[in-house]
Structure formats: structure tokens, C-alpha cells
CHARMM-style PDB file with segment names, atoms N, HN, CA, C and O in Angstrom:
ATOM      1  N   UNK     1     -13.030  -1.811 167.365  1.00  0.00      PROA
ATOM      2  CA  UNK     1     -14.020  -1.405 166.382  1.00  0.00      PROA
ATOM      3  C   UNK     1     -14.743  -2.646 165.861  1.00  0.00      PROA
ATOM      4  O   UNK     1     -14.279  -3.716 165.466  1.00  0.00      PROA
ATOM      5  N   UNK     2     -16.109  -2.184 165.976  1.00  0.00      PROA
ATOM      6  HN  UNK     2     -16.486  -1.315 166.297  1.00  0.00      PROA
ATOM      7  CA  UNK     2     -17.035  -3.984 165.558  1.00  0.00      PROA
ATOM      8  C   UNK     2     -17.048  -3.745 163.958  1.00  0.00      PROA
ATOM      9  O   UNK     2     -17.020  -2.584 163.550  1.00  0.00      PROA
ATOM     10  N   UNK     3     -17.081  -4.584 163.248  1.00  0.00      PROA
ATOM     11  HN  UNK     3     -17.104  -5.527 163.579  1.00  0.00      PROA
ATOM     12  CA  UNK     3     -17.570  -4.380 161.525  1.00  0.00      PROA
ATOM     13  C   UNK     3     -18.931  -4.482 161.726  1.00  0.00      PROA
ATOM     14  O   UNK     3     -19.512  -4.906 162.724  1.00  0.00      PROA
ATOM     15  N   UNK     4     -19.404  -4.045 160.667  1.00  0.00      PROA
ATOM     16  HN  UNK     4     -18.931  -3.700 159.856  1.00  0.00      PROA
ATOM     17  CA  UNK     4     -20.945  -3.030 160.292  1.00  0.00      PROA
ATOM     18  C   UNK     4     -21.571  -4.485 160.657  1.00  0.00      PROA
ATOM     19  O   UNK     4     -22.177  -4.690 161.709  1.00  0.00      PROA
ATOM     20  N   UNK     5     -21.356  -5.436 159.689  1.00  0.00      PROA
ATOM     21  HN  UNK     5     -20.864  -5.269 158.834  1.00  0.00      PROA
ATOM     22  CA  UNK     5     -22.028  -6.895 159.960  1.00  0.00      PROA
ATOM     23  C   UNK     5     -22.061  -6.991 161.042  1.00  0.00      PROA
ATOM     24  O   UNK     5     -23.289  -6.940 161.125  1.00  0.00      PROA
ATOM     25  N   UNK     6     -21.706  -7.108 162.163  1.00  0.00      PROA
ATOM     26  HN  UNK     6     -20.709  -7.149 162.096  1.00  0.00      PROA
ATOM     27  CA  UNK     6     -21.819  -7.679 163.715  1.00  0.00      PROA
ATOM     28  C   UNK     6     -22.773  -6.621 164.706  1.00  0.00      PROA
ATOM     29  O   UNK     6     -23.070  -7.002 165.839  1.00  0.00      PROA
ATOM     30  N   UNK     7     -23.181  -5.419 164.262  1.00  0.00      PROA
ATOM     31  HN  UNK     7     -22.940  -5.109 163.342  1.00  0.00      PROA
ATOM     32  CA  UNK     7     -24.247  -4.318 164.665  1.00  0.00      PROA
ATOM     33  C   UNK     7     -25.197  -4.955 164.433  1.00  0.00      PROA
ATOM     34  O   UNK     7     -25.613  -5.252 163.313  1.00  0.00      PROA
ATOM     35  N   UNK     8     -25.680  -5.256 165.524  1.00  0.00      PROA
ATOM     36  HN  UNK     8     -25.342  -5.015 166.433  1.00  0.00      PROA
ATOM     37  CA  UNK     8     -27.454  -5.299 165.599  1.00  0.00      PROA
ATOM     38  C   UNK     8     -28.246  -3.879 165.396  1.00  0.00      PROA
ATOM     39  O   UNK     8     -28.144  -2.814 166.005  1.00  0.00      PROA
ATOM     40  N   UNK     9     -29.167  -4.325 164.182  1.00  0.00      PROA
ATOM     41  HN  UNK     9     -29.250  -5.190 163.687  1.00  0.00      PROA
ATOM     42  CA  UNK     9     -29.884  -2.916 164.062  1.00  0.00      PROA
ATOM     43  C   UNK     9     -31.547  -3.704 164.260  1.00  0.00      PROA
ATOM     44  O   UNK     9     -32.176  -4.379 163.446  1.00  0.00      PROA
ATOM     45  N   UNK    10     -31.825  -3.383 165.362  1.00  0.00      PROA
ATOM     46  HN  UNK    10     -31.314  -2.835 166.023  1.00  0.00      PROA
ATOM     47  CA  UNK    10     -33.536  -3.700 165.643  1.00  0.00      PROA
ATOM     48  C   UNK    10     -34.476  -3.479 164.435  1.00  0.00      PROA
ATOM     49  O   UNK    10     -35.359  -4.298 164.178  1.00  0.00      PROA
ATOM     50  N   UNK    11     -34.237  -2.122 163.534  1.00  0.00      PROA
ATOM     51  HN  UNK    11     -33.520  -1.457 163.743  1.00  0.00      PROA
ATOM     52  CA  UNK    11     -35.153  -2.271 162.280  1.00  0.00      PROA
ATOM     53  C   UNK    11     -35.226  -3.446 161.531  1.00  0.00      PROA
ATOM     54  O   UNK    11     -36.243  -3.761 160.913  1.00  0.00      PROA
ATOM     55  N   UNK    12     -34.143  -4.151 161.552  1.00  0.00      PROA
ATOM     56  HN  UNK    12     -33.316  -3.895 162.054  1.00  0.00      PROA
ATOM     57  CA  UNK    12     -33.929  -5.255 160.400  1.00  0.00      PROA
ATOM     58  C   UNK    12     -34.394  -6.761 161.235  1.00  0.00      PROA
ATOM     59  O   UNK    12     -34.587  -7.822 160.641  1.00  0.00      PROA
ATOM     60  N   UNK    13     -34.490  -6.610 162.405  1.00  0.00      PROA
ATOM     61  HN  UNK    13     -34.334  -5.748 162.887  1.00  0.00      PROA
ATOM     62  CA  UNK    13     -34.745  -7.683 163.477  1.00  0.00      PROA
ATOM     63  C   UNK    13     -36.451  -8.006 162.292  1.00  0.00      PROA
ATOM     64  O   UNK    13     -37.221  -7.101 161.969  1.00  0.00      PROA
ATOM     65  N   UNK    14     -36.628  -9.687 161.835  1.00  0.00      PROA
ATOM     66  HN  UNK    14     -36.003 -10.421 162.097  1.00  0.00      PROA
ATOM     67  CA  UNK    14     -37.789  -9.568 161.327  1.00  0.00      PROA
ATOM     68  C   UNK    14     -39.100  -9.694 161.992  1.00  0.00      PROA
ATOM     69  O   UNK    14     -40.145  -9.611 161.346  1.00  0.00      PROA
ATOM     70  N   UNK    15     -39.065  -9.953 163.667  1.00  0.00      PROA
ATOM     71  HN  UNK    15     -38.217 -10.020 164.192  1.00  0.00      PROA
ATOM     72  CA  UNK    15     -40.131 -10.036 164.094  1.00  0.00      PROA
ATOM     73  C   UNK    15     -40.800  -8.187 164.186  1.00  0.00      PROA
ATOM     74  O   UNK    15     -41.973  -7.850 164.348  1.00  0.00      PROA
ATOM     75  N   UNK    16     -39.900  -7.521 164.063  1.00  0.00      PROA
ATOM     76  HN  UNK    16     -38.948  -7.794 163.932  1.00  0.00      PROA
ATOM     77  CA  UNK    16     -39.978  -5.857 164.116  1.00  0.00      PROA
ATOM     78  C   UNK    16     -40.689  -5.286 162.706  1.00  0.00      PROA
ATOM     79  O   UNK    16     -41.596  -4.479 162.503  1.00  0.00      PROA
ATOM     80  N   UNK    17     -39.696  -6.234 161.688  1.00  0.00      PROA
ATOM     81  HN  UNK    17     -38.959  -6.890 161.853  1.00  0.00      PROA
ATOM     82  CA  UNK    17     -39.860  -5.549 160.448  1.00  0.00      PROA
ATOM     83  C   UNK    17     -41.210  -5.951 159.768  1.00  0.00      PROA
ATOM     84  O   UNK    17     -41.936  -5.216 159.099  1.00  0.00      PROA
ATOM     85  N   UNK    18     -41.401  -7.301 160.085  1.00  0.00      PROA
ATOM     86  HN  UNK    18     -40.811  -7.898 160.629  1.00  0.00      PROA
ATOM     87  CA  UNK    18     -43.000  -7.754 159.534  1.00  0.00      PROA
ATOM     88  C   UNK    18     -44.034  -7.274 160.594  1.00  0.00      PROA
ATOM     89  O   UNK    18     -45.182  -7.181 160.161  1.00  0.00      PROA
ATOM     90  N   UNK    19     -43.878  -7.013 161.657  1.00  0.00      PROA
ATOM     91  HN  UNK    19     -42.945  -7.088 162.009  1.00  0.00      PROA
ATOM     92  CA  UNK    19     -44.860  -5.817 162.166  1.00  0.00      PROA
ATOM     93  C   UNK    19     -45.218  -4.907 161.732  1.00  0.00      PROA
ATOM     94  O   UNK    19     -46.399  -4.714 161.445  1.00  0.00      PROA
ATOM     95  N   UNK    20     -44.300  -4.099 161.564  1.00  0.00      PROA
ATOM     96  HN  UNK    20     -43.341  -4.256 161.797  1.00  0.00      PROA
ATOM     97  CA  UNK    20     -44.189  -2.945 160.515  1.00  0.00      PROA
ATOM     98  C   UNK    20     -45.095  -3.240 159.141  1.00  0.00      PROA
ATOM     99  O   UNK    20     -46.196  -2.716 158.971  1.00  0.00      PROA
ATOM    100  N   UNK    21     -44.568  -4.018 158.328  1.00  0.00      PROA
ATOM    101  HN  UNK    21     -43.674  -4.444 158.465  1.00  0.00      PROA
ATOM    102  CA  UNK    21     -45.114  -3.921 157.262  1.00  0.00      PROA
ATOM    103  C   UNK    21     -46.126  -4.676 156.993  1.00  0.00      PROA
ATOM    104  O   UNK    21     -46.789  -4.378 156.000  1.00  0.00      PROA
ATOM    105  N   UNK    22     -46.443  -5.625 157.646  1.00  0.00      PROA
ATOM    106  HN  UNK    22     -45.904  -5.866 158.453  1.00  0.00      PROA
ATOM    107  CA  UNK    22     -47.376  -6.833 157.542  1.00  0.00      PROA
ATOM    108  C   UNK    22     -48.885  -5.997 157.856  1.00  0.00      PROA
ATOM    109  O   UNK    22     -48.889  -4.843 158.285  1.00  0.00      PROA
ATOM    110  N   UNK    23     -50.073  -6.730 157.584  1.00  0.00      PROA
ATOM    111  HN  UNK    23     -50.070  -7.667 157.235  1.00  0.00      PROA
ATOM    112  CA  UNK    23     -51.415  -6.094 158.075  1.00  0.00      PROA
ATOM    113  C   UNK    23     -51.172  -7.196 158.591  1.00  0.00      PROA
ATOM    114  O   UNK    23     -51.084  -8.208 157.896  1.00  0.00      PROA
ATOM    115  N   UNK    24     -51.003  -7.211 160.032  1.00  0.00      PROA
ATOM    116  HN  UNK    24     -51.074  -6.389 160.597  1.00  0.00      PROA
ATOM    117  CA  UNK    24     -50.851  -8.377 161.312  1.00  0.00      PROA
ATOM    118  C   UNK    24     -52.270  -7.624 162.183  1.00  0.00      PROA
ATOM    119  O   UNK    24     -52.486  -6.424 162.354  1.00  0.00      PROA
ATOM    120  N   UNK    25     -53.070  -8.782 162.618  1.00  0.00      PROA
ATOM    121  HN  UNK    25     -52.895  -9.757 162.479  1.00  0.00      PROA
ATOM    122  CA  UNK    25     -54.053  -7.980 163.230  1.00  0.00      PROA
ATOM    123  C   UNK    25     -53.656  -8.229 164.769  1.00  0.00      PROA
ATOM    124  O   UNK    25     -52.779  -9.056 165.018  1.00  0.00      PROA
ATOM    125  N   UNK    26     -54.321  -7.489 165.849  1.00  0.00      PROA
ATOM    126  HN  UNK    26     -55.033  -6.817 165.647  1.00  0.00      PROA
ATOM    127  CA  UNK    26     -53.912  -7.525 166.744  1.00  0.00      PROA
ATOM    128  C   UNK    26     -54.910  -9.103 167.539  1.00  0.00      PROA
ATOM    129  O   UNK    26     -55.941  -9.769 167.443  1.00  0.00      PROA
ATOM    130  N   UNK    27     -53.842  -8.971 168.172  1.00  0.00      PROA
ATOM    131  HN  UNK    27     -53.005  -8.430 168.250  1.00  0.00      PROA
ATOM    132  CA  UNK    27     -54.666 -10.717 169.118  1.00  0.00      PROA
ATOM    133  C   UNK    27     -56.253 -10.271 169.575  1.00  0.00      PROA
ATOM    134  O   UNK    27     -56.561  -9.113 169.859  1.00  0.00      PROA
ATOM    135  N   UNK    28     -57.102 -11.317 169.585  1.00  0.00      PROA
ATOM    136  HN  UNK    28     -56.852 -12.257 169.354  1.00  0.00      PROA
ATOM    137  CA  UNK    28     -58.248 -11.150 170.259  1.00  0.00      PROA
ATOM    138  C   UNK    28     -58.248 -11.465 171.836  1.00  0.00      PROA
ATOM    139  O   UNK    28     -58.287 -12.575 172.368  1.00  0.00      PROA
ATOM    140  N   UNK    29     -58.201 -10.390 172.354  1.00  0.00      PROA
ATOM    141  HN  UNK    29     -58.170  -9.488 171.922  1.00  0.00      PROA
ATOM    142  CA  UNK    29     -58.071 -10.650 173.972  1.00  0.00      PROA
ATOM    143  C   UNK    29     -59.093 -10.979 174.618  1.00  0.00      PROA
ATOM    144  O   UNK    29     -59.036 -11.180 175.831  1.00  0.00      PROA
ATOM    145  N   UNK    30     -60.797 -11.148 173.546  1.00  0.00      PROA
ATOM    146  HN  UNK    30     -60.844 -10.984 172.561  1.00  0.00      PROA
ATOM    147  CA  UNK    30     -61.817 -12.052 174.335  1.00  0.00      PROA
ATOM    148  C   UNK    30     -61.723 -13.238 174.118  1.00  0.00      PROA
ATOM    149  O   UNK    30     -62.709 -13.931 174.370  1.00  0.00      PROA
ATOM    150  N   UNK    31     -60.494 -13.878 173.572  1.00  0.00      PROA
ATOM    151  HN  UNK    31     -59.693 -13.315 173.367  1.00  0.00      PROA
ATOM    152  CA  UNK    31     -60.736 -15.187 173.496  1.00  0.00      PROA
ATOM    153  C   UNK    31     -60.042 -15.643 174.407  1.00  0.00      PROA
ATOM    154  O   UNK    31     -59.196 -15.006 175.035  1.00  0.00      PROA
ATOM    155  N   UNK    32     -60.454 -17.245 174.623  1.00  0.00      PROA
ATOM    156  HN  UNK    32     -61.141 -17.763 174.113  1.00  0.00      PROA
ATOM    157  CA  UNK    32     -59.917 -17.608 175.323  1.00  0.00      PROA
ATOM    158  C   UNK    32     -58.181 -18.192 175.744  1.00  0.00      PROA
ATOM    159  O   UNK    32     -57.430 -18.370 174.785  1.00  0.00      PROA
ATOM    160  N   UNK    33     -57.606 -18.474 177.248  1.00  0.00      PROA
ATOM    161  HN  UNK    33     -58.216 -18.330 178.027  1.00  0.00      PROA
ATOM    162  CA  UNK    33     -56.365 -18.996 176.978  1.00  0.00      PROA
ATOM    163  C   UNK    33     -55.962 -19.742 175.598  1.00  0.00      PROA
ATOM    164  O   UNK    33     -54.982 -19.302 174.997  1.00  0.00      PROA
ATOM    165  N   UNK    34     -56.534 -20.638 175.165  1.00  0.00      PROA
ATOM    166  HN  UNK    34     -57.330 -20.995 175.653  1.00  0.00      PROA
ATOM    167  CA  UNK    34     -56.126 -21.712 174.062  1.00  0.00      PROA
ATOM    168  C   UNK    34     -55.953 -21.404 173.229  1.00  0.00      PROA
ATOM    169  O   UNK    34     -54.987 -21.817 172.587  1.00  0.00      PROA
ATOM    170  N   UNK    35     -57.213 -20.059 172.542  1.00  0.00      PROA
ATOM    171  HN  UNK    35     -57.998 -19.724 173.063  1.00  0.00      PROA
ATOM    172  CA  UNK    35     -56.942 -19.854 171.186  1.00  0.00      PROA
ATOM    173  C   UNK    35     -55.904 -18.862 171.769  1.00  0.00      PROA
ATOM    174  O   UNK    35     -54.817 -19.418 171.619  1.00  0.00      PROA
ATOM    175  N   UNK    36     -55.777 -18.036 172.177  1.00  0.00      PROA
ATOM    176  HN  UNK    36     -56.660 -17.584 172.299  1.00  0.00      PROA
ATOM    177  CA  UNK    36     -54.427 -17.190 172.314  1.00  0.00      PROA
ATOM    178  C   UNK    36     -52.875 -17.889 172.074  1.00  0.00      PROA
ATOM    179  O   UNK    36     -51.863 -17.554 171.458  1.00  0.00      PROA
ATOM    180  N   UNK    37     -53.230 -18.901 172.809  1.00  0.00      PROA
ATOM    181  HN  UNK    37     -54.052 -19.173 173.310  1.00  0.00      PROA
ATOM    182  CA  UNK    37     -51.739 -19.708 172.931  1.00  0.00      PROA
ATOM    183  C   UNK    37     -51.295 -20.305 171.366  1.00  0.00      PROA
ATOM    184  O   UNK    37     -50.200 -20.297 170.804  1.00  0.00      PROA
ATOM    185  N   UNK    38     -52.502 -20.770 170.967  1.00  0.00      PROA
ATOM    186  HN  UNK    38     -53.392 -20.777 171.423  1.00  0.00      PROA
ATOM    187  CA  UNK    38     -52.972 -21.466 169.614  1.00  0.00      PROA
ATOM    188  C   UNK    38     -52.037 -19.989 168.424  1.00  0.00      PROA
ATOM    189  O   UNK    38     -50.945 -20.092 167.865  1.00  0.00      PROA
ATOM    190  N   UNK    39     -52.937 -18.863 168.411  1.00  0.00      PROA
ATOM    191  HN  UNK    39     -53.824 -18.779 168.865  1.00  0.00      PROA
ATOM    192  CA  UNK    39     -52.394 -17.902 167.474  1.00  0.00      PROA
ATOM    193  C   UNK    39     -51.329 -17.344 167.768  1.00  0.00      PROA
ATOM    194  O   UNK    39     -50.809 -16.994 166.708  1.00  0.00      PROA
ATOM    195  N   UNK    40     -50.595 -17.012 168.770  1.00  0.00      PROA
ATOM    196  HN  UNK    40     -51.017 -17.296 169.631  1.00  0.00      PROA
ATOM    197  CA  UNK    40     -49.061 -16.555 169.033  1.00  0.00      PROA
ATOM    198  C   UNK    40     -48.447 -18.220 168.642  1.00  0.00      PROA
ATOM    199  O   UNK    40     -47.244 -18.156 168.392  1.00  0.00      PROA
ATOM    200  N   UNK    41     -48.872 -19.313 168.565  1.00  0.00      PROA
ATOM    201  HN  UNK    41     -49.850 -19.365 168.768  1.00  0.00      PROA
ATOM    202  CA  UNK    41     -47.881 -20.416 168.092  1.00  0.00      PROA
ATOM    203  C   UNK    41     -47.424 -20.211 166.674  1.00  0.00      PROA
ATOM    204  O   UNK    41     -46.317 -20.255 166.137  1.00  0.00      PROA
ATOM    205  N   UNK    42     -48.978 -19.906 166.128  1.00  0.00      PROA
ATOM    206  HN  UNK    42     -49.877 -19.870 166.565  1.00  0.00      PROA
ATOM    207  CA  UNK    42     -48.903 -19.873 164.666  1.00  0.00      PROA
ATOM    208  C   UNK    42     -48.229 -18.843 163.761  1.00  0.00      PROA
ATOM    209  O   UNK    42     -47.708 -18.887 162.646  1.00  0.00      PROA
ATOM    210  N   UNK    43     -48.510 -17.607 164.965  1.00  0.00      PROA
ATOM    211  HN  UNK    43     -48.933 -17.571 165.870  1.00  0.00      PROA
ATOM    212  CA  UNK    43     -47.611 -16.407 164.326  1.00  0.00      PROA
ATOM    213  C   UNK    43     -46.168 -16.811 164.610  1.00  0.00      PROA
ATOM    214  O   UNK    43     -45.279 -16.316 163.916  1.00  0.00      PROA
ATOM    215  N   UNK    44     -45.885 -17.639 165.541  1.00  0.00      PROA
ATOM    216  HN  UNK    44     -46.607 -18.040 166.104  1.00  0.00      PROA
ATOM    217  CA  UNK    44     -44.114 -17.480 165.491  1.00  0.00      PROA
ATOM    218  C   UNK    44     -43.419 -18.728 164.765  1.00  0.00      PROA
ATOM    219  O   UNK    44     -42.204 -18.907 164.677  1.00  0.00      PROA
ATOM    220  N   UNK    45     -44.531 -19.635 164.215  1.00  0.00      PROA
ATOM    221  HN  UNK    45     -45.517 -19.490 164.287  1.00  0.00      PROA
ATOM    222  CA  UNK    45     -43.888 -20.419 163.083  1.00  0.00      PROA
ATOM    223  C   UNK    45     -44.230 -19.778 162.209  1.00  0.00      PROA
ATOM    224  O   UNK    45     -43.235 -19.848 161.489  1.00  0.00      PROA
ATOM    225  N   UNK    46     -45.244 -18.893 161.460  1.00  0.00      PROA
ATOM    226  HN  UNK    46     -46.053 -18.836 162.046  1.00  0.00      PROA
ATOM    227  CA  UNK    46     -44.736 -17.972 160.354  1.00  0.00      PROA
ATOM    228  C   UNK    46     -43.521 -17.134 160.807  1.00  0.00      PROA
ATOM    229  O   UNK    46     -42.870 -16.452 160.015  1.00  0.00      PROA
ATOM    230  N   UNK    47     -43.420 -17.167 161.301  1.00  0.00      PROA
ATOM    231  HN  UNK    47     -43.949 -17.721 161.944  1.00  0.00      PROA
ATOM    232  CA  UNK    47     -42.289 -16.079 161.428  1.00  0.00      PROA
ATOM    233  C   UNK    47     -40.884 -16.851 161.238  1.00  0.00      PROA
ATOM    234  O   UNK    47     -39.844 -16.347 160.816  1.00  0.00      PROA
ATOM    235  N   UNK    48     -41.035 -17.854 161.543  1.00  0.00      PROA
ATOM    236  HN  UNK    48     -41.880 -18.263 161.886  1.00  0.00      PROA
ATOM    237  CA  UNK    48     -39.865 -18.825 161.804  1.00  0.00      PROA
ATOM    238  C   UNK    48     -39.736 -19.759 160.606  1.00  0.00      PROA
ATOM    239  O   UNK    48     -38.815 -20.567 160.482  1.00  0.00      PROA
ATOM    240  N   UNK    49     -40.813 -19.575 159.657  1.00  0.00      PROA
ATOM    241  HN  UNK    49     -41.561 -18.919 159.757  1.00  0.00      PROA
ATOM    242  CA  UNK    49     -40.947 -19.939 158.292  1.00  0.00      PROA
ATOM    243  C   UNK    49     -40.143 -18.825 157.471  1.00  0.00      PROA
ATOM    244  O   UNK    49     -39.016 -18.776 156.980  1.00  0.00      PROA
ATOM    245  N   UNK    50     -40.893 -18.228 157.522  1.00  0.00      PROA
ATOM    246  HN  UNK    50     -41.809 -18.268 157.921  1.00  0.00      PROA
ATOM    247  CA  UNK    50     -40.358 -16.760 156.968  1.00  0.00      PROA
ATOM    248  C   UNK    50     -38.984 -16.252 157.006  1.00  0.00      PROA
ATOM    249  O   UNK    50     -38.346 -15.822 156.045  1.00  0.00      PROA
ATOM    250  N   UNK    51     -38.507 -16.372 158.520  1.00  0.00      PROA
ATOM    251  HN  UNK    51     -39.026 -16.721 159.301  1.00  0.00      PROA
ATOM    252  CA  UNK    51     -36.701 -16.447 158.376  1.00  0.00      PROA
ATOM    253  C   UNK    51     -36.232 -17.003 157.497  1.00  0.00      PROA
ATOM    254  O   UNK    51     -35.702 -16.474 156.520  1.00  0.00      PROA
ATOM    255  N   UNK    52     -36.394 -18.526 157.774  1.00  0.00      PROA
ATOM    256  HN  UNK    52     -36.825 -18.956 158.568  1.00  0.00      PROA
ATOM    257  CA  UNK    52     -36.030 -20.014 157.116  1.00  0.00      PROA
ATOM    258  C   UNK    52     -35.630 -19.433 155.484  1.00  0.00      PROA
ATOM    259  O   UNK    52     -34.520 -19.434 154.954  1.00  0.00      PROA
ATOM    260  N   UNK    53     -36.586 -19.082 155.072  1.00  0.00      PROA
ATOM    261  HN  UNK    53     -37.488 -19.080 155.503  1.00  0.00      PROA
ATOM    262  CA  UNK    53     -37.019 -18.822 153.622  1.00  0.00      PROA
ATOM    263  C   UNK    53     -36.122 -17.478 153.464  1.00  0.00      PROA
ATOM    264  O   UNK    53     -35.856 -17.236 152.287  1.00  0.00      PROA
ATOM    265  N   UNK    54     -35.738 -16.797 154.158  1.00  0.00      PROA
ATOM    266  HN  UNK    54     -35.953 -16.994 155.114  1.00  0.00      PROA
ATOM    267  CA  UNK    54     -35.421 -15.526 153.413  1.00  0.00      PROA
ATOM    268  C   UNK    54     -33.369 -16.103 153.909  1.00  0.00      PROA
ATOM    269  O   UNK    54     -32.511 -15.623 153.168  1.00  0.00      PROA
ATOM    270  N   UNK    55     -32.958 -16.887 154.885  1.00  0.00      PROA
ATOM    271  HN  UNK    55     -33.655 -17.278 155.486  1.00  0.00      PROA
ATOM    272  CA  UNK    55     -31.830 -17.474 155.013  1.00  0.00      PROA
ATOM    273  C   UNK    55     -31.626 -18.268 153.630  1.00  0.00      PROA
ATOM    274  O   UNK    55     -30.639 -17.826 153.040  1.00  0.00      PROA
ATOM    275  N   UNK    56     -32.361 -19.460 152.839  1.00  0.00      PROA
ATOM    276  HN  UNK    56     -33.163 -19.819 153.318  1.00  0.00      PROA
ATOM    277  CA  UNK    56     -32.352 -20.161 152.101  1.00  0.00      PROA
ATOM    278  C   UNK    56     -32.230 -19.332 150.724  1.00  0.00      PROA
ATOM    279  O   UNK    56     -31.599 -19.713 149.737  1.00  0.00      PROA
ATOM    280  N   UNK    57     -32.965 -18.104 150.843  1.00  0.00      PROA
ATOM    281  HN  UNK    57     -33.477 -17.795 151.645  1.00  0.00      PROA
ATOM    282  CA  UNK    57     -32.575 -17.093 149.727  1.00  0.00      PROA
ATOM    283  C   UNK    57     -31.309 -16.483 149.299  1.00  0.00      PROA
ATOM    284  O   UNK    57     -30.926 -16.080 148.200  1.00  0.00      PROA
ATOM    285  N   UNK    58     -30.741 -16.525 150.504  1.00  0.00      PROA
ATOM    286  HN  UNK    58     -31.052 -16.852 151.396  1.00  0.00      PROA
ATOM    287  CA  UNK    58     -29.524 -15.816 150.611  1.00  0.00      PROA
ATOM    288  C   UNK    58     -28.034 -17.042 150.311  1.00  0.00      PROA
ATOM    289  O   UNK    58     -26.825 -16.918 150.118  1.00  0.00      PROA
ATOM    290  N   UNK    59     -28.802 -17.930 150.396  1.00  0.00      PROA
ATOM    291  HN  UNK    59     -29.785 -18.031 150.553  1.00  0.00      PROA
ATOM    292  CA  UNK    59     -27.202 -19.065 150.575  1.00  0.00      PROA
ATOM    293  C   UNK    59     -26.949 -19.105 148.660  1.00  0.00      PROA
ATOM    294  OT1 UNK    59     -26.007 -19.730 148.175  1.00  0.00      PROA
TER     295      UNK     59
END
């Protein structure tokens, strides 16, 4: 038997959950390679900010 803590529940996953709730706009697919590469960088250091910060909340 796993304890509740060790269940992965995908709702709580935060790249899922700030989808959900965030007004995240969708990528511009006329732009080019760079800026694409450029804005998925930036979205996954917010995102990776955003963990950071909600771990640091919790300690």
C-alpha cells in the first residue's frame, strides 16, 4: 500500500495546474523558430520560478 503522499495526482502537477488557471496565451505559430524557442524558454523558467517559490513557501 503506497501513502497518499507518494500518489502522483496530474491535477496538482503545476505545469497542468497553471494551464488551467493561468490566461496563458497560446504560442504564435507564425513566428519564427527563435522566437518560439525564445517563449517556451521563458514560459518554463516561469514555471520553474513559480515552483521554486511555492517549495520556499512551504519550508
Amino acid at each position: 500500500m503506497t501513502p497518499e503522499s507518494d500518489v502522483f495526482d496530474p491535477t496538482q502537477s503545476f505545469g497542468y495546474s497553471a494551464a488551467a488557471r493561468a490566461d496563458v496565451p497560446p504560442l504564435d505559430e507564425e513566428a519564427g523558430p527563435a522566437a518560439l524557442f525564445q517563449e517556451i524558454n521563458e514560459r518554463r523558467a516561469r514555471i520553474e520560478n513559480a515552483e521554486l517559490l511555492r517549495h520556499l513557501r512551504g519550508l
